[in-house]
Structure formats: C-alpha cells, structure tokens
N, C-alpha and C positions, 0 to 999 in steps of 0.2 A: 529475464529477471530471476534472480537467486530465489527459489522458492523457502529458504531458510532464512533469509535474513530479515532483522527484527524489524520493526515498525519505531517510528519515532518514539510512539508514548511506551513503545517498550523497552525501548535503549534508554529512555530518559529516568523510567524506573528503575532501571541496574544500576545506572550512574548515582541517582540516591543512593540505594542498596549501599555502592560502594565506599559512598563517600560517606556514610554514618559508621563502616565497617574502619573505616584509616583514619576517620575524626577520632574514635573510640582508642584505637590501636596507638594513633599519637598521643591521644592524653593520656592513655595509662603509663604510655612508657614516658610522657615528660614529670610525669607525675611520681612515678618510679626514681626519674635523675632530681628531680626537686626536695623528694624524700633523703636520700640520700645524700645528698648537698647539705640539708639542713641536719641528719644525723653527725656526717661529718663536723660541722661548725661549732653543732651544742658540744661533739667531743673533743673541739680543739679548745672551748671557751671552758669547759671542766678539767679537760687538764692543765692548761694554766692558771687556773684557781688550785690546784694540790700542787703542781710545783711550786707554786710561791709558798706556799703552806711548808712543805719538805725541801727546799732550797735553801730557808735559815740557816738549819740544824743539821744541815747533810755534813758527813765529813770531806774534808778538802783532800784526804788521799788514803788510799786503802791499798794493802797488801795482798789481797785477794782477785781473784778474776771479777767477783762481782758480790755485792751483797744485798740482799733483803731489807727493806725498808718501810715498816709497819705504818697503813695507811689509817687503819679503825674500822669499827662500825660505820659504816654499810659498805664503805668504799670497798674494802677490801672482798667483800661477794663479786663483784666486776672485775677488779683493776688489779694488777700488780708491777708493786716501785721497784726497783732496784737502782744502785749506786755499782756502776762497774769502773773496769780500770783498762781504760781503750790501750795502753801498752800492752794488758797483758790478755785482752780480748778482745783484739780488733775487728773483730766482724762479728758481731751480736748477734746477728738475725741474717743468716747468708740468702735463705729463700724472701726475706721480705722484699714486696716493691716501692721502691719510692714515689709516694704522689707527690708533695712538694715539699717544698724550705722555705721556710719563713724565720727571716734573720740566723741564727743559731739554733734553729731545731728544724729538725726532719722530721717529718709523716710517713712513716711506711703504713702498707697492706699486708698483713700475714698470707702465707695461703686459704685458711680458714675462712679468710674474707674479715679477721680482727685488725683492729686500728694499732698500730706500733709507736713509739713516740721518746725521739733522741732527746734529750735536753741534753746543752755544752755548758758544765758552770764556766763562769768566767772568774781566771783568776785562779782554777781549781785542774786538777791532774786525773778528778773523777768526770762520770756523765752521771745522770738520773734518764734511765729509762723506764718509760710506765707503758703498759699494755694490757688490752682486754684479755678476757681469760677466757678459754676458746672450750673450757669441760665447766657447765655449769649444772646443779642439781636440777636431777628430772623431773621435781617438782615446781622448777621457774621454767624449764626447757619447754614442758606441755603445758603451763599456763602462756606462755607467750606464744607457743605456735599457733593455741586455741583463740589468742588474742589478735594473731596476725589474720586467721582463717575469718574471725569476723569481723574484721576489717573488709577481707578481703570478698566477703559475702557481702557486707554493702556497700562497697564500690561496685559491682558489678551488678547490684541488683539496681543501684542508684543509674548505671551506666543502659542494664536494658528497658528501665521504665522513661527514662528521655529518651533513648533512641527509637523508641514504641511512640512516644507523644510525638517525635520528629516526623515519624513516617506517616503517622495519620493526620498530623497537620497539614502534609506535602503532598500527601496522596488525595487528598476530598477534594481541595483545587484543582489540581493535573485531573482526576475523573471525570471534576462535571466539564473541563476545559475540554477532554477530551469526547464525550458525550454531546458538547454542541461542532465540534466541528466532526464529526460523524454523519449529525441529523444535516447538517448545510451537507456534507458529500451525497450523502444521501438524498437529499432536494437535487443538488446537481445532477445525480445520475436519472431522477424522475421526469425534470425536465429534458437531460439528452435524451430519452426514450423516449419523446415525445409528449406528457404531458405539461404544457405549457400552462396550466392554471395553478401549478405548484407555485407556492412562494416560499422566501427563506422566511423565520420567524428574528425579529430585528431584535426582538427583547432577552438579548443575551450579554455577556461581558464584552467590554474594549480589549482589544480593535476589533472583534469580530464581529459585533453588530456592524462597521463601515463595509465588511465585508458582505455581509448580509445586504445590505442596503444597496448597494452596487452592484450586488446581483438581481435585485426583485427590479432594479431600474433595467437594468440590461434584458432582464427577462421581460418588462412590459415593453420594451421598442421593440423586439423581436418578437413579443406575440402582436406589435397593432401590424408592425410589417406586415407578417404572415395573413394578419386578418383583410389587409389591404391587398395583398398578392392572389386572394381567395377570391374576394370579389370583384378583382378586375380581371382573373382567370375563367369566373362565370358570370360575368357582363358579355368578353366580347365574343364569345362565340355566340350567343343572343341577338347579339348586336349586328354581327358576320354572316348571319343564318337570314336576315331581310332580306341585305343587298342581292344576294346566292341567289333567292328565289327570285326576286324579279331579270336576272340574269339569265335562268333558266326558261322563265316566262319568256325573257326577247327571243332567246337560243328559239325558243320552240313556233313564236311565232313568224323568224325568219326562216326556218328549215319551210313553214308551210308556203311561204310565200317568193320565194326564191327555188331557179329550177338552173343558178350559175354553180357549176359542181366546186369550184374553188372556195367561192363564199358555202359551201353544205361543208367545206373539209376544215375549213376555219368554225365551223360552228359545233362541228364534231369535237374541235379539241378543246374549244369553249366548255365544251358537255363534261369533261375530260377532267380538267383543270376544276371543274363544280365537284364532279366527284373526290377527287384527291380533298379539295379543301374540306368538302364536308366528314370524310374519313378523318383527315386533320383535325378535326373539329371536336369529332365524339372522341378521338385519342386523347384529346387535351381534358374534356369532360371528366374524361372517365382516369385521368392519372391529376385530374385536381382534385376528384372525388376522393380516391383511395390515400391522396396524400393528406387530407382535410380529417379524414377519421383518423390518419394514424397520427395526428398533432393536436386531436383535442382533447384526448387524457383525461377525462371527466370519468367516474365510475358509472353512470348511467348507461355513457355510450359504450362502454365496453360489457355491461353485462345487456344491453341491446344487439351487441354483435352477439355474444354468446347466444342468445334465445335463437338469432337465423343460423346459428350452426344445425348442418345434418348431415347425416351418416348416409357417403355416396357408394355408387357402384363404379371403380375407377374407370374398368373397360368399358361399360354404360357409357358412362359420362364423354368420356376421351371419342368414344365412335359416336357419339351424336354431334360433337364439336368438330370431328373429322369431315361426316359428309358435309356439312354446313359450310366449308372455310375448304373441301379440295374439290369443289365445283368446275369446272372448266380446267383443271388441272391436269394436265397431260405428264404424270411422273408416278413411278411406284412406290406405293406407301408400303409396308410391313409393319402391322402389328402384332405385339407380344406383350400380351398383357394377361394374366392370373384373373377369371370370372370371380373367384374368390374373396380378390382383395378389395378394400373397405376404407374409405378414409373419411373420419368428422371432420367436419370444416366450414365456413361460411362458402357458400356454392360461387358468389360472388367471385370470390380471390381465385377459386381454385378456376374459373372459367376466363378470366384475365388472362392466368397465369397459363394456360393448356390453348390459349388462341392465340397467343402472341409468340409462342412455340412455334406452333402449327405455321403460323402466317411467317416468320422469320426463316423459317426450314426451307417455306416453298421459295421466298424469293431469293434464296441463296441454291438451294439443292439442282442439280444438274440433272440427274435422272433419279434419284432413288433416296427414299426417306425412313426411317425406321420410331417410329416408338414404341418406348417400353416400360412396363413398369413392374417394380417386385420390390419383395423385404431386403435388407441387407443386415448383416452382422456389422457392427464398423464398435471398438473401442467395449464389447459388452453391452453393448445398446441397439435396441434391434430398431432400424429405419426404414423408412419408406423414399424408396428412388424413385422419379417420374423421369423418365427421360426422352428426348428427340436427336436425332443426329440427321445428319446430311450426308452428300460426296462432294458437296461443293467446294470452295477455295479455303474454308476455315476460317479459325481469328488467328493474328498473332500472339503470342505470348505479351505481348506488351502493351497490346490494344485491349487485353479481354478485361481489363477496370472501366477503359476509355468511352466501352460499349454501353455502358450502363446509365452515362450522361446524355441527360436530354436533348434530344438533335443532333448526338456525335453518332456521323456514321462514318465509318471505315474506306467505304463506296460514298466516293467525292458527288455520284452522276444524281442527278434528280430524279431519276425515272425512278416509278413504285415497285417495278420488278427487280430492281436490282439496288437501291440506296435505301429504298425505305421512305417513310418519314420521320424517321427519329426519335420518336418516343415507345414502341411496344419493348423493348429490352428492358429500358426503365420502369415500364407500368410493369412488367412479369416482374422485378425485383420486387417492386413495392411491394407486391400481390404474395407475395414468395414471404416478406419479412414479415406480413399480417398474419400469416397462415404458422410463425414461428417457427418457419426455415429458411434458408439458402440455396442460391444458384451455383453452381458451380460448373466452369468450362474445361473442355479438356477434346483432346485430338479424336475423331471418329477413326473407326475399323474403315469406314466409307474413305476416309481424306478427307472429309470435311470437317464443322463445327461438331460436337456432341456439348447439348445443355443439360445437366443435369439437374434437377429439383430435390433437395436432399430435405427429411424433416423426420425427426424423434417420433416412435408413435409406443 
C-alpha cells in the first residue's frame, strides 16, 4: 500500500478546501461579468436618453469631418458627442471593437476598455457619435480607484468570513464523524487482538450506531462460542482421563494374570495408545489454556500475567528443558547458547515454547540437533533469537503456514516418532504470540527444519 496516500477524511478535507476555493473564484468572476453587464445597460439606457435629447437639434449635414456637440453640466465630465460626416470619415474609431448592433446603433469597446456609441440619424447624411472620455481628472481617477479598492476590500473580506463560517460548519461534523468511526476501528482492532469483552459504544450518529450494534451482536456470538468451545475443551479431557484409568487398571490386571505372550503384546500397545492419548490430553489442556488467556482481554488478567513475569537464565532454562525432554534419546544435540543472556517473560510461555522445539526437533531430526540462542541487530532494533534446527527432511515452503494448524501434520503416519500429534507447533505459536514475538521457518545448515523464535527486547 502507498504509504503517501491520503486517508478518506483527508481527501474529503481538500475537496472542501477546494471547492469553497472555485465557489469563491466563480462568484467573483460571475459577479465581475454581472457588474459589467449592468455597467454596460445603465450606459446604453444613458445614452439613449442624450441622443434623444441632441437628436432634435443635430444638424442634418455638415461640411466638416466631424463636429462637437455640447452636452452640459455634468455630462460632458464623462462623455463626449460629436455629429460626423461618414463620407468624409468613414472609419471613426479603426482600433474599436464591436460588441453589438441594436437596430441602427453600434456599441463598440475602445482599447482603453471605454464604451463607443454610432448613432445613424435617419433621414440625415450625419451620425452622432457619443464616447466615454478615457483622460479623466486625478482627483475623480484616485476617488474612484479608492472607491473601487473598497469595494473591493469587502467583497473579499465578505468572501473570507463565509468561507471561514463554511469550513467550520463542515469541519465539527466530518471531526466528530470522524472521531467515532476511529473509536469503532479501534474496538475492532481490540477485539481482533483478542479482547473479547470490548464493546462498540451504540450511542453515536446514523448509520453508524447500526454498525455499532452489528458488531457488539456479532461480537457476543463469538464470545459465547468461544466460551462454549472453552468448556467443552475442559470437560472432555476430565471426562477422557476416567475411562484411561480404568483401561490402564484392566491393562495392568490382565498383564498379572495372563502368562499368553500375544494377549501381554496386545496389552503392551494398549499401555501405548494410554500414553499417546493422555499426552493428547495435557497438549489440548495446555493449548486451550494458553488460548483462553490470550482471548480474555480483561486488564486484570493481563497485569496478573505481568506480576508472573521473570527474568530468566536462557541457557539455564533451555538445558534444564533439554535433559528433561532428550531422555532415551539416541541423537546429538549442540548447544550454543551466551551464559549471559537474559530474557523477562512469563516462564510459562517461554517453557511451551522451548519443549515443543525440543520435542518437534527429536521426532523429525535424524542424527543431530543444534540450539541457539543470541542478540541480533535486524532493522536498528536489537532482538533476541531462540533457535532449534535439525538434519531431518525439513518443511516445505508451502506447508510452513499449514504447520501451525491444529492436527495438520505434514507426516500423514500416526506414529509419535515421526507425525506427531498435532498440536505442539500451534501451542509454540500461541506461546511465541504471548510472549510478543514470532516463529519463523527457514532451511537448516543440517537439511533439515530451523525454527526460529524472534522477539524485540
């Protein structure tokens, strides 16, 4: 994803922005051609008020190119008439442009940007031309620019005190709109992190309250699920753990009393099949446990985890979990691991996490096993690597997500030496995500698996 590019409620601000900046920019200038439209009209409705005035008494022909034609007080401060003779000056005004014709008179535009104005008498061999007077005294020049300037000072100050009322009208809505669907993202991401006692607060604006409310619904079926899933995960192994013993009880009081080697080899796998299930058993325990704290989100039980945190000795730790778990183990281990190094943690996770290692190493590894552990530099952030590898067969690239789902083993066979039961990958994840790091797979030096355990410290 574009790490530049804007957020909706920030694109949505500039599109205000913009569009109070082209509302503005249109009205001035329709308001510019409006002005100017009505200037125009008042001066076609005054000059037809003096031509009718000096159209009596004009004369019907003159010997001259053109002549003067005294308007009076005040007119003649603006305006000036003339009576010409189109024979003998047929182009009056070469640089004017024509805006329009209306019956027998033309409008031109000076260069100047002054109004020009043909009159055709009729009946007559003159015209009357009347035109603004484009050199006026600099004492009307700077009262009228000073006049135009404050104009133009409250237009523009009328233009930025609405477009300031527009934006904070626009903006308090969009903020707090913005502000509730923030706090719902925000519930959403509490709950995907696992607090499930988060609710959306419903008491906000339409439609987002229906949104609200579709999630605190959706979020109570998926916490009774879960609550359901909890304790039907520690019912049956309670339940599974009677039958086992009286099982074991027959096992043990047909081995005393039976001396038919066939029935002691059926009773041996009897024994067999007790053990796997009840390994079965505490695996399920102990990965409904670790999933049950990381989905109840309560702050209690999080600063109850924090008080069992403590500060271990890795190699300590790692070699006491070792003799424990390579018991009967016929394969060499290597370890390399820093006396030094030092990890806080809940002991819990980190012992999940370092046995289902250990126990996935052995029943993969062929001859030889290695763990390790040390700082690492990755990104300016100095980490802490826990690792185990093999020389065994490896995972594939494509299986190493597959690995980490409950009961998916790679190794189709049921045997414990080499399939597994299914859940210690998953419980090390869990155990991995509690402790706020990550597993991550990748090719051994050996040929086989290397797990690594990566975490910020």
């Amino acid at each position: 994803m574009n790490k530049l590019s804007l957020s909706l409620f920030s694109r949505l601000y500039l599109v205000i922005v913009l569009a109070v900046i082209v509302s503005v920019s249109l009205t001035n200038l329709f308001m510019v051609i409006y002005e100017e439209q009505e200037d125009f009209n008042e001066f076609i409705a005054e000059i037809n008020f003096i031509f009718e005035e000096i159209s009596v008494n004009a004369a019907t022909q003159i010997n001259t190119a053109q002549k003067d034609i005294p308007l009076g007080f005040p007119l003649d401060n603006d305006l000036i008439a003339k009576l010409v003779n189109p024979n003998i000056n047929s182009d009056i005004c070469p640089s004017c442009e024509l805006i329009t014709q209306i019956n027998s008179v033309y409008y031109y535009q000076m260069p100047d940007g002054e109004y020009f104005v043909e009159f055709k008498l009729p009946k007559s061999k003159s015209n009357i031309i009347i035109y603004e007077k484009s050199e006026i005294n600099s004492e009307n020049l700077t009262e009228g620019i000073e006049d135009d300037e404050g104009i133009d000072i409250i237009f523009f100050s009328l233009i930025i005190v609405t477009s300031l009322f527009l934006g904070f009208a626009i903006y308090w809505p969009i903020k707090n709109l913005q502000e509730q669907i923030n706090t719902l993202i925000d519930t959403h991401h509490q709950f995907g992190s696992g607090n499930l006692t988060v609710k959306a607060n419903e008491n906000i604006q339409k439609p987002l309250n229906n949104l609200a409310h579709s999630f605190n619904s959706m979020a109570q079926a998926i916490t009774d699920n879960v609550k359901e899933r909890d304790t039907f995960s520690q019912a049956i192994p309670h339940e599974v753990r009677t039958p086992l013993s009286r099982i074991q009880l027959a096992s043990g009081l047909i081995r005393r009393k039976s001396t038919d080697l066939d029935i002691l080899t059926l009773v041996d796998d009897v024994d067999n099949y007790v053990v796997d299930i009840n390994e079965l058993i505490g695996q399920i325990v102990e990965f409904s446990k670790i999933n049950s704290s990381s989905i109840s989100g309560s702050d209690s039980n999080k600063e109850n985890e924090v008080d069992q945190f403590q500060t271990i000795e890795v190699k300590a730790f790692v070699e006491s979990r070792l003799n424990l778990l390579a018991k009967n183990q016929n394969k060499e281990v290597i370890l390399s691991i820093d006396e030094s190094l030092e990890l806080t943690t809940n002991p819990f996770y980190l012992r999940l996490l370092i046995d289902n290692f250990i126990k996935n190493a052995f029943n993969h590894a062929k001859e030889k096993i290695r763990l390790s552990a040390n700082v690492i530099t990755l990104d300016k952030n100095q980490q802490l690597s826990i690792t185990v590898e093999d020389d065994g067969m490896g995972v594939p690239l494509d299986d190493r997500e597959t690995i980490f789902i409950p009961f998916a083993r790679l190794d189709k066979s049921r045997s414990r030496k080499t399939g597994g039961l299914g859940l210690g990958l998953p419980i090390a994840k869990a155990a991995a995500t509690k402790m706020a790091g990550k597993i991550i797979i990748s090719e051994s030096p050996f040929g086989g698996a290397k797990f690594s355990f990566i975490k910020d410290i």
